[in-house]
C-alpha positions as CSV (number, residue, x, y, z in Angstrom):
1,X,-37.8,-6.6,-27.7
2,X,-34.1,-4.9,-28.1
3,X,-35.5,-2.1,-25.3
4,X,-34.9,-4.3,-22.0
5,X,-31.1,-5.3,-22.6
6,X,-28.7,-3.1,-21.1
7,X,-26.3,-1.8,-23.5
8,X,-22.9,-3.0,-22.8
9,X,-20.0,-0.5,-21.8
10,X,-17.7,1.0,-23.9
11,X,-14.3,0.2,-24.0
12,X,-13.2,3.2,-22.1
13,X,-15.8,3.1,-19.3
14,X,-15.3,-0.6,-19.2
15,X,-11.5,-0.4,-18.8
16,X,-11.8,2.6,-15.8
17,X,-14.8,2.0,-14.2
18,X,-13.0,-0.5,-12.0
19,X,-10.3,1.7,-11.6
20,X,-12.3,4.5,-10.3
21,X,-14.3,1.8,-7.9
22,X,-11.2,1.0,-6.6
23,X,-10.3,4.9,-5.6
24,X,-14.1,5.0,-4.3
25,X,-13.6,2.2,-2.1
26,X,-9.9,3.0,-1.0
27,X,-11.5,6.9,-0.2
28,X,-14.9,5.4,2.3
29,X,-11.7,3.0,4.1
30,X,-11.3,4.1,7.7
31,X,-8.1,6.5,8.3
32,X,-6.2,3.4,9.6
33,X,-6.7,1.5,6.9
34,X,-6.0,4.0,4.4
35,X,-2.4,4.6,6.6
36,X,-2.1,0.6,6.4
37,X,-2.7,0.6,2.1
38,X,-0.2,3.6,1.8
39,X,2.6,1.9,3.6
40,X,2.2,-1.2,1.7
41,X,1.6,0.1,-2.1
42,X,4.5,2.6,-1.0
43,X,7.3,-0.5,0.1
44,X,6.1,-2.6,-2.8
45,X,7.2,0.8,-4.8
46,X,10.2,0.8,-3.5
47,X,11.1,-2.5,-3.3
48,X,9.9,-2.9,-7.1
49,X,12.0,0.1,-8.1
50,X,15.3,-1.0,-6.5
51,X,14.7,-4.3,-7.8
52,X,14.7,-2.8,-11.3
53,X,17.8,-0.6,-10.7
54,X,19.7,-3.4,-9.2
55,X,18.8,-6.0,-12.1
56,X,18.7,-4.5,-15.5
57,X,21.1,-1.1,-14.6
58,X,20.2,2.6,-14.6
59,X,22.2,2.6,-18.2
60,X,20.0,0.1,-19.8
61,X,17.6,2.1,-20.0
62,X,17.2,5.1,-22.4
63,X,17.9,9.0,-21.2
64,X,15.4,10.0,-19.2
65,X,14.3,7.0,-17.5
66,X,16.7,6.8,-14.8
67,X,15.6,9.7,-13.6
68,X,11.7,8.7,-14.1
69,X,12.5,5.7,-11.8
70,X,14.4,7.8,-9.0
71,X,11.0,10.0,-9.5
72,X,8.7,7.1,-8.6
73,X,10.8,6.1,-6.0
74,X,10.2,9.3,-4.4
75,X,6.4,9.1,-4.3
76,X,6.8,5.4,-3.1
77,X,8.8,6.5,-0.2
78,X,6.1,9.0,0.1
79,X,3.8,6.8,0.6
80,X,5.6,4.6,2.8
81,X,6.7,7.4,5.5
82,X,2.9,8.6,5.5
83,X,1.4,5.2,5.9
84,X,3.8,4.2,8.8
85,X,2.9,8.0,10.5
86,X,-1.0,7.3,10.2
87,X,-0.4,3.4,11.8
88,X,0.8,4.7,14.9
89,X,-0.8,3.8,18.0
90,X,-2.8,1.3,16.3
91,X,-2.9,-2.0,18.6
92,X,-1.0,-4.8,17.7
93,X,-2.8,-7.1,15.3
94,X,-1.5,-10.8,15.6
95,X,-4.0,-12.5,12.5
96,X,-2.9,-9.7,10.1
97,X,0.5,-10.8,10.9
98,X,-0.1,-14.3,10.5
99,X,-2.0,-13.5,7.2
100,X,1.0,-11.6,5.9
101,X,3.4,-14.7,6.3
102,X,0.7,-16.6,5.3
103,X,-0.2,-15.2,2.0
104,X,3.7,-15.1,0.6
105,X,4.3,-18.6,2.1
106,X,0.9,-20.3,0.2
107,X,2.1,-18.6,-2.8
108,X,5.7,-19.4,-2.8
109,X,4.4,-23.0,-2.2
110,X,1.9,-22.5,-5.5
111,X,4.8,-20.6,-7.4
112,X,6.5,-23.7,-6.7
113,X,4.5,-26.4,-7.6
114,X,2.4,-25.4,-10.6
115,X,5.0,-22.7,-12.0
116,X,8.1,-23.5,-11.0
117,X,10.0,-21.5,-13.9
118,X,8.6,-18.2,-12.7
119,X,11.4,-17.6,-10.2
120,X,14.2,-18.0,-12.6
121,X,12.4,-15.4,-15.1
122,X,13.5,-11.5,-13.9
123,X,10.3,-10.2,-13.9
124,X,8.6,-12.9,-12.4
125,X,11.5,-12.8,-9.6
126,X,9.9,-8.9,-9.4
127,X,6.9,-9.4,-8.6
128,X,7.3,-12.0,-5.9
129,X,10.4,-9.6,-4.4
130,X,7.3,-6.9,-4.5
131,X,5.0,-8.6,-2.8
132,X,6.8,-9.7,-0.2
133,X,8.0,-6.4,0.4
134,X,4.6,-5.4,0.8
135,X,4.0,-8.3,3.4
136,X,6.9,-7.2,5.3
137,X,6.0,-3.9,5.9
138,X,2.4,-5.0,6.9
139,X,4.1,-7.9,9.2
140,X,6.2,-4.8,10.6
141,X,3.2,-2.7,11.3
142,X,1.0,-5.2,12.6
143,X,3.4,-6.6,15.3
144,X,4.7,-3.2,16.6
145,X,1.7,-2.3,18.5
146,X,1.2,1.0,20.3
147,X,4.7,0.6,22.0
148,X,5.5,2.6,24.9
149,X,4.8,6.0,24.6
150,X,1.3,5.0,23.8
151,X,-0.3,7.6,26.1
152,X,1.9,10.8,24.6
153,X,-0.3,9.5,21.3
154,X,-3.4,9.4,22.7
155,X,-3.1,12.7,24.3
156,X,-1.8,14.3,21.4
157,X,-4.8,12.4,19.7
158,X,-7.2,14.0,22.3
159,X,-5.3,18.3,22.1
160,X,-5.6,17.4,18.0
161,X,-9.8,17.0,17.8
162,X,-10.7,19.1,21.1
163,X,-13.4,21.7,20.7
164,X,-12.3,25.4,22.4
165,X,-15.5,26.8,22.9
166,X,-15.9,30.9,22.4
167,X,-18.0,32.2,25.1
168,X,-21.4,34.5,23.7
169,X,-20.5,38.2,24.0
170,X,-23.1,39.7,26.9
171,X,-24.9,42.9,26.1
């Protein structure tokens, strides 16, 4: 009777299965969505790194931190520059910018009323900096809009994918 239960996972394909589901789903998203994900994980790196600079000290931590920090910084403004290069020309988007006032707001408000010590704790103060962070930088690209050289973008668009055809040699 033992045959038709599934064995359950072991503890390391438990702990990064969803962590490779999450690459798989981030890799099938549309390119403008995957520009729109880069620009937010890359401000919320940033933000989240200067945060930790500016509150505990680059000398409070040991030797080579510091310069592990200014490392993933970096990549975070990596990530940022790339994401806000592969959102342009995208039309402006008024709910995801309602959304991203909307989501920091409702949790501020919940913060506020069932944890109301979580502000006054640093790393709790991290986090929220973080996120919001994040939900400026999507605010920011969902209310710039194509601007005004949008047709020098789609033109540049259209040179990028064109096909030049090779004639067949006649014998």
């Amino acid at each position: 009777m033992s045959g038709n239960r599934p064995t359950p996972p072991g503890l390391l394909s438990a702990t990064l299965g969803p962590v490779f589901e999450g690459f798989h789903k981030h890799s099938a998203l549309p390119r403008e969505q995957k520009a729109v994900a880069r620009a937010m994980h890359g401000a919320a790196t940033v933000v989240a790194c200067i945060y930790t600079a500016a509150t505990f000290g680059m000398s409070a931590f040991p030797k080579p931190w510091p310069a592990v920090l200014v490392g993933v910084a970096g990549f975070g403004l990596l990530l940022l520059v790339a994401g806000l290069r592969g959102t342009r020309g995208q039309p402006r988007d008024m709910m995801a910018a309602f959304w991203s006032l909307a989501l920091p707001a409702g949790g501020w408000w919940a913060m506020q009323k069932w944890l109301p010590g979580l502000w006054y704790d640093a790393y709790g103060r991290g986090i929220c900096i973080t996120i919001l962070g994040a939900a400026a930088i999507r605010f920011f690209i969902a209310t710039k809009g194509a601007g005004a050289n949008a047709q020098k973008i789609v033109s540049q668009q259209i040179a990028q994918n064109e096909v030049h055809w090779r004639g067949v040699d006649q014998r």
